[in-house]
N, C-alpha and C positions, 0 to 999 in steps of 0.2 A: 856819277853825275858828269863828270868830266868826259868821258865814251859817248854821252848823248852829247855833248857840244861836239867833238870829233864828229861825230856820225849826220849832226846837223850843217856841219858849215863843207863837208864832204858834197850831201843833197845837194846844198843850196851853189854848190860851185856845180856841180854835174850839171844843175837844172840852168845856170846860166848857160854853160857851154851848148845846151841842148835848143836854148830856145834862140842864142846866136845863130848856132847853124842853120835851124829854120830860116831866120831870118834872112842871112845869105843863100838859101836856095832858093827865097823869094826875089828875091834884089840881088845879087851877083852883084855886092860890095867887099871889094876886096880886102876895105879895114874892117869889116864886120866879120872874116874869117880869119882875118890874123886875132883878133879879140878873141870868136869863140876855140881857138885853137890855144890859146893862152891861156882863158881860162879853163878849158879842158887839162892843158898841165896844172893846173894849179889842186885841180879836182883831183889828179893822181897823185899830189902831196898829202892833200888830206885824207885820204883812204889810206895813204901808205904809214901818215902819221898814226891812225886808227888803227890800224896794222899792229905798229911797233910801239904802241904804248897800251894797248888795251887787249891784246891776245899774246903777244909774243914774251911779251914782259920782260924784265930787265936781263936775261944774259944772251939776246942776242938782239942786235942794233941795227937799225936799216935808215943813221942817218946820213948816212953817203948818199941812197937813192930818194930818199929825201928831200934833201940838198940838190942834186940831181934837176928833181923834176918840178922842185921849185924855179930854178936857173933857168930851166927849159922855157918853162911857161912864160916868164918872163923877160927870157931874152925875144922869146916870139912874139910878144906885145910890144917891146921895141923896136924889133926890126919892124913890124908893122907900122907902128907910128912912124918912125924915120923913111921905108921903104915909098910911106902914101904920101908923104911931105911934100915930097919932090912934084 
């Protein structure tokens, strides 16, 4: 049950990131591509978590890139935010 939450909230970050970018190749808004590029890392968290808890299983760990690509996505929605502030 737990592999169908991973695999669902995996989707549903993909399908954000997916329909961001749309959105910015319609409108060339430059916070609506730090957003869909954010949540595109966010989406390679949760594949990676679905990865490492649902196939690899417990003797080998992948939460450095994890952590990683959490950081990523995340710092990329902030410099977004702060970057468009100005």
């Amino acid at each position: 049950m737990a592999e169908t939450v991973y695999l669902l909230c995996a989707l549903t970050s993909a399908a954000c990131a997916v329909l961001l970018l749309r959105s910015w190749l319609a409108g060339r808004q430059r916070l609506v591509l730090w957003t869909a590029l954010g949540f595109a890392g966010l989406a390679l968290n949760n594949v990676l978590l679905f990865i490492d808890l649902a196939l690899i299983g417990p003797n080998t760990s992948l939460q450095f890139w994890r952590d990683a690509s959490t950081l990523g996505g995340l710092a990329v929605l902030l410099a977004g935010m702060v970057w468009e502030s100005r």
